[in-house]
Structure formats: C-alpha cells, structure tokens
C-alpha positions as CSV (number, residue, x, y, z in Angstrom):
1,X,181.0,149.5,56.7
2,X,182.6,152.9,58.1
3,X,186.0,153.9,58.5
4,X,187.1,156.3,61.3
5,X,190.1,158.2,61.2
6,X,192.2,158.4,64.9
7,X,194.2,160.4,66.4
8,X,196.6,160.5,69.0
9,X,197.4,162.6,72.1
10,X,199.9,163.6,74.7
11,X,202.7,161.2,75.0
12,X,202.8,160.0,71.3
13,X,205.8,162.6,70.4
14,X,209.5,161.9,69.2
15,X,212.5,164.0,68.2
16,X,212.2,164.2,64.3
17,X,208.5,164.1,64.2
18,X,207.3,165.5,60.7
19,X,210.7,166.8,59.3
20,X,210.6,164.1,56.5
21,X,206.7,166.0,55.8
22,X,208.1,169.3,56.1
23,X,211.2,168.6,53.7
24,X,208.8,166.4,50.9
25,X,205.8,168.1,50.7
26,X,205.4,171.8,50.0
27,X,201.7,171.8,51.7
28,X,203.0,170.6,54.8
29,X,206.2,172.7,54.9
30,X,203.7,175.8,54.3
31,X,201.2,174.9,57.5
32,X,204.4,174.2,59.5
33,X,205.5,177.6,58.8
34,X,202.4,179.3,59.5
35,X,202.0,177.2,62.7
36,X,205.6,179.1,63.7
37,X,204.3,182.6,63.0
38,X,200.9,181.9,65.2
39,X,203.0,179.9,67.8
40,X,205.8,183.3,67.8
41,X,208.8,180.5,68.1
42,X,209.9,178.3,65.6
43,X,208.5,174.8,67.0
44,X,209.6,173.5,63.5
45,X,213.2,173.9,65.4
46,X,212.3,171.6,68.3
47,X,210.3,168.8,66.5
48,X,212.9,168.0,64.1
49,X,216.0,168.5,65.6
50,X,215.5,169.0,69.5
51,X,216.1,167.0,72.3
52,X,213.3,164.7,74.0
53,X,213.3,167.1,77.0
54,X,212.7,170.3,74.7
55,X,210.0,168.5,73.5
56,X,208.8,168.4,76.6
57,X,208.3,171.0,77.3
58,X,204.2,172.0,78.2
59,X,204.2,174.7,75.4
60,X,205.8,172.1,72.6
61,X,204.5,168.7,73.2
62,X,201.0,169.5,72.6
63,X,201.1,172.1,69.6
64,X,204.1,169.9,68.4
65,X,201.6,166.7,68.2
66,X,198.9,168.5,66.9
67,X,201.2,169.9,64.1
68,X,201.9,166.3,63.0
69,X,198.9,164.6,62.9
70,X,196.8,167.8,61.7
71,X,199.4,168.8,58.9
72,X,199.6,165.1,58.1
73,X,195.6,164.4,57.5
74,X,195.2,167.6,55.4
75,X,198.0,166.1,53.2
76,X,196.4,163.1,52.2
77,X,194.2,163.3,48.9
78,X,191.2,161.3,48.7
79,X,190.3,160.9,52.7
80,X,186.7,161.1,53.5
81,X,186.0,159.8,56.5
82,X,182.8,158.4,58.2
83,X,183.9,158.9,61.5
84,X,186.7,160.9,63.4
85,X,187.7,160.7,67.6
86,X,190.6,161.3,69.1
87,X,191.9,160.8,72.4
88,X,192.4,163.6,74.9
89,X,194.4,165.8,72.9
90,X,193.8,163.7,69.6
91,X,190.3,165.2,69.5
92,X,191.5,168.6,68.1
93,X,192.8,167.3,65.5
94,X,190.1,165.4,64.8
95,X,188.0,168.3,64.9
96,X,190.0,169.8,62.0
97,X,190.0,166.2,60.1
98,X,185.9,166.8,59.9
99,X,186.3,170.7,59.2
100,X,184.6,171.9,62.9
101,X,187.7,173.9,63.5
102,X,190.1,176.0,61.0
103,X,194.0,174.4,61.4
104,X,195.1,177.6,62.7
105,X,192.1,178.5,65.1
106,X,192.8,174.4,66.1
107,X,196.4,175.4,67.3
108,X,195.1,178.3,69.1
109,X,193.3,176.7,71.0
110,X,195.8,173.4,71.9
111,X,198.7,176.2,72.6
112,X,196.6,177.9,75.4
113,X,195.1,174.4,76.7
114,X,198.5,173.7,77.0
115,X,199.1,177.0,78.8
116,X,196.3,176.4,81.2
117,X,197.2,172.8,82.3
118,X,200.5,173.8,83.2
119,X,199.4,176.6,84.8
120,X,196.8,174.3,86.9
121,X,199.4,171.9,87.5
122,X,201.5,174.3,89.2
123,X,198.6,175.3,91.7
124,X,198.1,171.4,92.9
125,X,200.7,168.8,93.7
126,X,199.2,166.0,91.5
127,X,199.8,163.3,89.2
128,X,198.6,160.1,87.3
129,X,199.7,156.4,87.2
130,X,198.7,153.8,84.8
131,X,196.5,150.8,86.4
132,X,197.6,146.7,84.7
133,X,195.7,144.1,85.5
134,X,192.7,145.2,87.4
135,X,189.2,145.2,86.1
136,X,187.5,148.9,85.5
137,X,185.2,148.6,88.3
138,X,187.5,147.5,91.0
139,X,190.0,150.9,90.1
140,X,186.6,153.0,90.2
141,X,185.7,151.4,93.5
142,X,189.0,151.4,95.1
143,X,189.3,155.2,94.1
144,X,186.1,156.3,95.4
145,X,187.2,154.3,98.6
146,X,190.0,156.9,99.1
147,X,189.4,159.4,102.2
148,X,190.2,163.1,102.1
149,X,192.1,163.1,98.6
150,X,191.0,163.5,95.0
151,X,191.6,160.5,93.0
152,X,189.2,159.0,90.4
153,X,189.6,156.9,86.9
154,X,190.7,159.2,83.9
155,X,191.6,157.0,81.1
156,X,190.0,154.3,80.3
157,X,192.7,153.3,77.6
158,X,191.3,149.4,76.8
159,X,190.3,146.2,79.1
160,X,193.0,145.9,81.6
161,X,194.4,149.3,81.4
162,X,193.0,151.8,83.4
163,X,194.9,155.3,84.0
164,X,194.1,157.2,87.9
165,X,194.5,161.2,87.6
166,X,194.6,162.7,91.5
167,X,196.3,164.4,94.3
168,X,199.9,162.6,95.1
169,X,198.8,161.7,98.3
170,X,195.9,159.9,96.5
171,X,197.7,158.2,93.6
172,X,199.8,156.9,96.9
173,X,197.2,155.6,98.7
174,X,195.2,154.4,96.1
175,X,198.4,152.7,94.7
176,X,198.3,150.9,97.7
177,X,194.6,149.4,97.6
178,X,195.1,148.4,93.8
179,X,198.1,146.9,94.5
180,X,196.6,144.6,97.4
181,X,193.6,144.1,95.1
182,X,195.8,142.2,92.8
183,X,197.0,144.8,89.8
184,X,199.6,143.5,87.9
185,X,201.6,147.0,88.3
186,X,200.7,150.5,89.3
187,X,202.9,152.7,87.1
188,X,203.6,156.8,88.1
189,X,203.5,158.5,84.8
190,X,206.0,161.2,84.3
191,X,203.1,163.8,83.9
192,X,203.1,167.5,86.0
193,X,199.5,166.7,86.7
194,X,196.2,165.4,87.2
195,X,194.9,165.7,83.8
196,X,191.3,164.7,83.4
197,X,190.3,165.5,86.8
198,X,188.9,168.1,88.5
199,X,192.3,169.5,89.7
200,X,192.1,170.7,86.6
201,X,189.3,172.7,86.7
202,X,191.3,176.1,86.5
203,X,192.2,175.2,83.3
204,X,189.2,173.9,82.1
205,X,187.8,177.9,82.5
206,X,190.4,179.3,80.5
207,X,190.3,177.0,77.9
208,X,186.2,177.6,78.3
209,X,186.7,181.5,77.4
210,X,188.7,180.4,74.1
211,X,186.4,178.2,73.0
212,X,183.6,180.5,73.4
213,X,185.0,183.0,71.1
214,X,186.3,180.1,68.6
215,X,183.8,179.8,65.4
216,X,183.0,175.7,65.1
217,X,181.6,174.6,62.0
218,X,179.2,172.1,60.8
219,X,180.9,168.6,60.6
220,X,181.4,166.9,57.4
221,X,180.8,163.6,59.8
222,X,179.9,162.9,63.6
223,X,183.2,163.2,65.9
224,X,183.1,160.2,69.0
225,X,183.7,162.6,72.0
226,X,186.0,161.1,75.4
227,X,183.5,162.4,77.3
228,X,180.7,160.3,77.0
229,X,182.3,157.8,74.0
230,X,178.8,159.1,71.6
231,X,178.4,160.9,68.3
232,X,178.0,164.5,68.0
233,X,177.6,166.8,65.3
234,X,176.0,169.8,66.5
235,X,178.4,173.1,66.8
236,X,177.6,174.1,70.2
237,X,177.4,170.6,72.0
238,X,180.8,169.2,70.5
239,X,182.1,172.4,72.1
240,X,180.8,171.9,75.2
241,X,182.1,168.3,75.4
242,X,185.7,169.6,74.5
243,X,185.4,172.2,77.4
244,X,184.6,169.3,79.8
245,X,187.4,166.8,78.7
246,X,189.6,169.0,80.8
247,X,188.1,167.8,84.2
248,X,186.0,164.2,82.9
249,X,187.7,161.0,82.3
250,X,189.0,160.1,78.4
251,X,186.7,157.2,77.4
252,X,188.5,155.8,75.2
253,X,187.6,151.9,75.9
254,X,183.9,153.0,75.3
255,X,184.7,155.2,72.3
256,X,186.2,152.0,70.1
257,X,183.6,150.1,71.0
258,X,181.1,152.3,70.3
259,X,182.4,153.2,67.0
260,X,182.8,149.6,66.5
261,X,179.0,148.4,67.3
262,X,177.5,151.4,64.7
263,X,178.9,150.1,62.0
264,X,183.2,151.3,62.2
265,X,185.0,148.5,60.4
266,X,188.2,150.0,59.7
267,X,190.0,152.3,61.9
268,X,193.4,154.7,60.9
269,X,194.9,156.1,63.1
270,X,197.0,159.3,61.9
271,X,199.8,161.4,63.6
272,X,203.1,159.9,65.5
273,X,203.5,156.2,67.1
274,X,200.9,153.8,66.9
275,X,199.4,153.8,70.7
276,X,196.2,153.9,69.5
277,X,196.3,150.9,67.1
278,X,198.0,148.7,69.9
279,X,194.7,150.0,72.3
280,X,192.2,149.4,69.5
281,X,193.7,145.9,69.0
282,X,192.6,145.0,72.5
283,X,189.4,146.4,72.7
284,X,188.3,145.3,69.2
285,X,190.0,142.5,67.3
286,X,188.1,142.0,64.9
287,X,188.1,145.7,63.0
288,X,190.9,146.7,60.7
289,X,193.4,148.7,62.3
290,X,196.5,150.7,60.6
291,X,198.3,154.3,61.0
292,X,199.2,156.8,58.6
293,X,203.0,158.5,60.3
C-alpha cells in the first residue's frame, strides 16, 4: 500500500488562490514573500486579489500555481510520501515535495519555463484542443494522417480524453478527421500555443541551459515522469526527462496507472482545483482519491 502525492498544472488557477494560507500560516506567508523578492513583482498581489486575466498572464499563471501547491505541501506536518508525479507543470512541484529541487531554485526554473513558452509561442501560430469521445489510438492515427502540418497527441489526460498540441492549420484539419471519426467534441483550448510538441522546441533549449546549472538532489522517493509515465530517482535522468516534457506528450493516463499497478492505493492530490482527482477517478476507480487546497 503506497500513497502518492499529485499535483496540478497549467489551468488549475483562480483569483484568491492561497491568500487564506498566506493570512493563517506564518510559514506560508514567509515562502510567499520570498517567492516576490526572487519573482522582482509582488505575485502575492495578483493571486489574491487580481483579476482572472492578470492571472493570465504567461509570467503569473505558472509561478502563481507552483506557489500554491509548493507552499501548500511544505506546510503540512507529517507527509511522507511513497510516490510523487505531477502533470506538466505539476511535476515541479513534485520535485520539491521529494526534496530533488530547493523551493526557490523550483520557482526559478518554472518562471523562465514560463518565459520560454511564451517566447516560443510567439515564433509559431499554434494551439491545442481537447479530444471527447475518441479512443487514443484513433487521435494518434488521425494526427499522423495530417499532411504538411505539425499536429500529434500531447495529453493523454484519462480514457476518452485526449488533448492535440500543433500548428493551427493542423488542430483545423485534424479537427475535421476526428470529428467525422465520431468524437463527441473537439474543444480549442484558450492556450497561446502548442505546448508539449515540438513547436516548442525553442523553449525546451532555454529551459535546457537552466536546468543544467540547477543542483537536483537525491529523492527521498521515485517521482512518475509524463514522459514515459515510469519511476525515476536518479539526479541526472529525472532532469533530463523534465527537459524533454517541453516537446513530448504529458502521460498522464499511463502515469495513474502505473502508479496504480506498483502498489499506489491512495492518491492526494495537492495545490488548487481538483482536475486531477476527477482524471484519476476515470482512469482508476478503485484507488482512494482526495486533494489537499
């Protein structure tokens, strides 16, 4: 019997996220505070009292989550967990939750990520769309199918939900061909870009150099990578798999169920919203499943 510790990425935020933490628990307040003197602006301003678009904004939303769900789990007393993942995003703070990365070198690195995606987006026209209804080999086949455009499978969120990352032209055409194959919907996502593809492959470099000069620890447990959904504990390899996620597809379908079938019984997911236990109810149904926000 394990339990894993989730977390959340991109897409989970809200107005108000973590001012009750900041204003109840002196720990908290303090990591918030230090978060605004590496960040240079107070984001503490934004997540608690700005609007959804300032929160928005490419150089808020993904510190701004990592804030919550980081500061969160190293509030908590008594957490040791067997197993840590985290999807897209998610995985940095998972990577502080199992002591690889220092909070502060952590937010480094997910402020310049976030820095470099925009900056890629801004070089390609591209964007995602979420995939109902459709089984993951028909999207993979249907986007592989598509002539003179980049458009493959990037998150594999649970059984029946399938998000495409690619050129607009692509995500068109390929919209198309699902839709006659008989998905349920093909939803545009209001993203800038094709994250998780290799339109993001400019950003993947920068965020390459970072790493490299960012000391990783020893894990006090293995971290599930979106990758390739397996265990890793060794320094150098779970860096190289968090270089990668840039430009390879989240598995996060494979991740749960991988967890699941070596030995993960309970799973909490910590940080804002509860996406991740609504995914891991599909995928496993059988596990305990409950958030900490």
């Amino acid at each position: 019997m394990k339990h894993a510790y989730i977390f959340p990425g991109q897409g989970a935020q809200f107005s108000g996220m973590g001012k009750a933490l900041y204003e109840e628990n002196t720990i908290a307040k303090e990591y918030f505070e230090q978060a605004n003197e590496i960040l240079g602006f107070r984001i503490t301003d934004i997540m608690f009292g700005g609007t959804d678009e300032e929160l928005k904004q490419t150089n808020v939303t993904q510190p701004a989550i990592f804030l919550y769900s980081a500061i969160l789990y190293l509030t908590l007393t008594d957490v040791t967990p067997d197993i840590v993942a985290g999807h897209s995003l998610g995985e940095f703070s998972a990577l502080v939750a199992n002591k690889v990365l220092l909070f502060e070198d952590a937010l480094q690195l997910v402020s310049k990520r976030a820095i470099a995606m925009q900056r890629a987006c801004e070089l390609y026209p591209s964007t995602m769309a979420a995939v109902i209804g459709l089984e993951d080999s028909i999207v993979e086949k249907i986007c592989s199918e598509v002539q003179g455009e980049i458009v493959i499978a990037a998150n594999y969120n649970c059984p029946g939900q399938l998000v495409i990352s690619g050129s607009n032209e692509g995500i068109r055409l390929a919209g198309e061909l699902l839709k006659a194959a008989g998905a349920k919907r093909v939803l545009q996502l209001p993203v800038g870009g094709a994250f998780h593809s290799p339109l993001m492959e400019s950003a993947r470099e920068e965020l390459e150099i970072a790493i490299d000069a960012t000391h990783f620890s020893n894990p006090t447990c293995p971290i599930y990578q979106n990758v390739d959904a397996h265990p890793y504990i060794e320094p150098s390899v779970i860096k190289q798999n968090l270089i990668n996620q840039l430009t390879s597809p989240v598995r996060w379908t494979q991740t749960v169920q991988n967890m699941v079938a070596n030995g993960a019984t309970h799973l909490t997911e910590v940080g804002p919203g509860s996406v991740l236990q609504g995914l891991v109810k599909k995928i496993a149904k059988d596990v305990i499943t409950d958030g900490i926000n």
